[in-house]
C-alpha atoms as a printed R data frame, in Angstrom:
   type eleno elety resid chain resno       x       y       z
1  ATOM     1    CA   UNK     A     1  -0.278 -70.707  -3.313
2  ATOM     2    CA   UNK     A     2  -0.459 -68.089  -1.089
3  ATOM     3    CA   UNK     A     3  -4.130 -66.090  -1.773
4  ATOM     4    CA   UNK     A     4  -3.891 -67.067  -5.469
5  ATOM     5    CA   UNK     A     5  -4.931 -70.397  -7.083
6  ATOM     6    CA   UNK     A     6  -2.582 -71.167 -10.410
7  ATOM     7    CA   UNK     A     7  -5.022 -71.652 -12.411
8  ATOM     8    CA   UNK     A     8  -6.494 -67.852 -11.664
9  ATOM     9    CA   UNK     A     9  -3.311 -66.418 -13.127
10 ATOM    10    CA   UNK     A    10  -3.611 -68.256 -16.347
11 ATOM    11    CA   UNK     A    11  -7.009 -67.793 -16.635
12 ATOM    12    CA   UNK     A    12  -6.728 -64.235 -16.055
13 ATOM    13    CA   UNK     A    13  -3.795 -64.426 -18.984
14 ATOM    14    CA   UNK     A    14  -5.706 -65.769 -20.969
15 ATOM    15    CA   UNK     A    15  -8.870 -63.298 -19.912
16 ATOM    16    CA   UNK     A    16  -6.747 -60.118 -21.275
17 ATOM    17    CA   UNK     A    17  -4.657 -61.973 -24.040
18 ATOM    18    CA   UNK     A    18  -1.607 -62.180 -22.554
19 ATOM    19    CA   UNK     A    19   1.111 -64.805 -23.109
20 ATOM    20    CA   UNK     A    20   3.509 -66.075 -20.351
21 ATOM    21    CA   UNK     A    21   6.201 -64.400 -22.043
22 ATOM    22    CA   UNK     A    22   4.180 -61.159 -21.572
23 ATOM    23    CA   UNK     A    23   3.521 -61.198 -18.202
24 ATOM    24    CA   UNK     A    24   7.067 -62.262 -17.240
25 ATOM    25    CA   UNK     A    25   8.308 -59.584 -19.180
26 ATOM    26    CA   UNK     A    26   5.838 -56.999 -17.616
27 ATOM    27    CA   UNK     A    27   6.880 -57.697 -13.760
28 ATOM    28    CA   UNK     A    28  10.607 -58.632 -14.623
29 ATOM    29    CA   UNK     A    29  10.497 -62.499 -14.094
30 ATOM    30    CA   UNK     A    30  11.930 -65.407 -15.326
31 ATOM    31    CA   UNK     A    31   9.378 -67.317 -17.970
32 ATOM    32    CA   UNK     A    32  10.349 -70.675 -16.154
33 ATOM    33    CA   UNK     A    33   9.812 -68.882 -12.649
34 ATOM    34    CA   UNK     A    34   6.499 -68.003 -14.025
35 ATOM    35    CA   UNK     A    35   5.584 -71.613 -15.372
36 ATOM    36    CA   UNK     A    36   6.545 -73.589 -12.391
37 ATOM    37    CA   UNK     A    37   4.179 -70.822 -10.311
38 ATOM    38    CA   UNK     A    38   1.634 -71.215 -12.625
39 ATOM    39    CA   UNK     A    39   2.114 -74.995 -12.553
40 ATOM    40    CA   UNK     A    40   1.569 -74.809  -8.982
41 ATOM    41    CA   UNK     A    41   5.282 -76.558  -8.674
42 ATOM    42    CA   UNK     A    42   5.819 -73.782  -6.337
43 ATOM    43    CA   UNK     A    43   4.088 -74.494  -3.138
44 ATOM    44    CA   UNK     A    44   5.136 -70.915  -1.061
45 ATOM    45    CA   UNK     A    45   6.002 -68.536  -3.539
46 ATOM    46    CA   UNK     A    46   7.407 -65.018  -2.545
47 ATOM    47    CA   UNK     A    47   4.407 -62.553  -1.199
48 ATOM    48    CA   UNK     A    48   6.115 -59.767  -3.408
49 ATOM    49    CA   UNK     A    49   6.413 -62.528  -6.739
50 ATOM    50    CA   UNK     A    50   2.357 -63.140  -5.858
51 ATOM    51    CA   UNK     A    51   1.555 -59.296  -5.760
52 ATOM    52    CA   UNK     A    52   3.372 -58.245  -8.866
53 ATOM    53    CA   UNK     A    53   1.600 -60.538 -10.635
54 ATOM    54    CA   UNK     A    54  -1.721 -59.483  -9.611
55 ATOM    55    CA   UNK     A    55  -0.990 -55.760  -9.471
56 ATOM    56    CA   UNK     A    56  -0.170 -56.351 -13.451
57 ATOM    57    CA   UNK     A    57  -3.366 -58.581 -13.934
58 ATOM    58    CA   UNK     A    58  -5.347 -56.126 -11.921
59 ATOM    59    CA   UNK     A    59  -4.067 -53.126 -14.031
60 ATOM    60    CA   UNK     A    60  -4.957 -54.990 -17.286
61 ATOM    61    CA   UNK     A    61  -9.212 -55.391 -16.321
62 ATOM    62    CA   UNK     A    62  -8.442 -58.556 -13.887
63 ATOM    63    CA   UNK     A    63 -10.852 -58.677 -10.960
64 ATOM    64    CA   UNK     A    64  -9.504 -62.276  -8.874
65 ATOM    65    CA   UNK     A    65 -12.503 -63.623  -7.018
66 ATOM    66    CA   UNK     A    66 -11.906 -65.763  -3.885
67 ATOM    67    CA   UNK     A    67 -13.505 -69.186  -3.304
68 ATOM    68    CA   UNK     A    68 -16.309 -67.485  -1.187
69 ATOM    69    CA   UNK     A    69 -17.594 -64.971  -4.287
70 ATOM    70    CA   UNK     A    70 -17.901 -67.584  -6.618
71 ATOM    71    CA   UNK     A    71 -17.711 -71.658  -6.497
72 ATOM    72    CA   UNK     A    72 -14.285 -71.519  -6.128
73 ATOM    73    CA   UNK     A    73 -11.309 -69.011  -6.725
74 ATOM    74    CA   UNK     A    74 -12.129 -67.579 -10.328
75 ATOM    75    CA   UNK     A    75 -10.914 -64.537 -12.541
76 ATOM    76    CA   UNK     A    76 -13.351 -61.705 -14.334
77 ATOM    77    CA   UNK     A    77 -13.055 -58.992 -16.372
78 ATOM    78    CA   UNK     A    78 -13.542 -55.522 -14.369
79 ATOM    79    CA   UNK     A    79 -16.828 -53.730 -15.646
80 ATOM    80    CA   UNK     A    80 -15.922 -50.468 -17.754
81 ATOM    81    CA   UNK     A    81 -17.662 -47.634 -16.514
């Protein structure tokens, strides 16, 4: 999946308490388009479906972390202040 692991967008839900219905609703996407992304049934999903989704993650506190800044691609919480 392009430069974003599934499992990073549902951890990152889950990191700021959002439910799929939530997010789909905050970018303007399908819930099943969501699900089979966050599945990973979607092998090349759209660059501009990949960047909605983490411009909405990032403006919620979402920092994504690629594999080389952690053990593998992983999610945090942006530091306040």
């Amino acid at each position: 999946m392009t430069d974003m692991d599934p499992r990073q967008i549902r951890a990152a839900r889950a990191l700021v308490g959002w439910s799929r219905d939530e997010l789909a609703a905050a970018i303007g996407m399908a819930v099943r388009t969501l699900a089979r992304l966050e599945l990973g049934e979607t092998p090349y999903p759209r660059v501009a479906t990949i960047t909605a989704i983490r411009t909405a993650l990032e403006g919620a506190g979402v920092e994504f972390l690629a594999a080389g800044e952690s053990a593998g691609p992983g999610v945090r919480l942006r530091k306040v202040g």
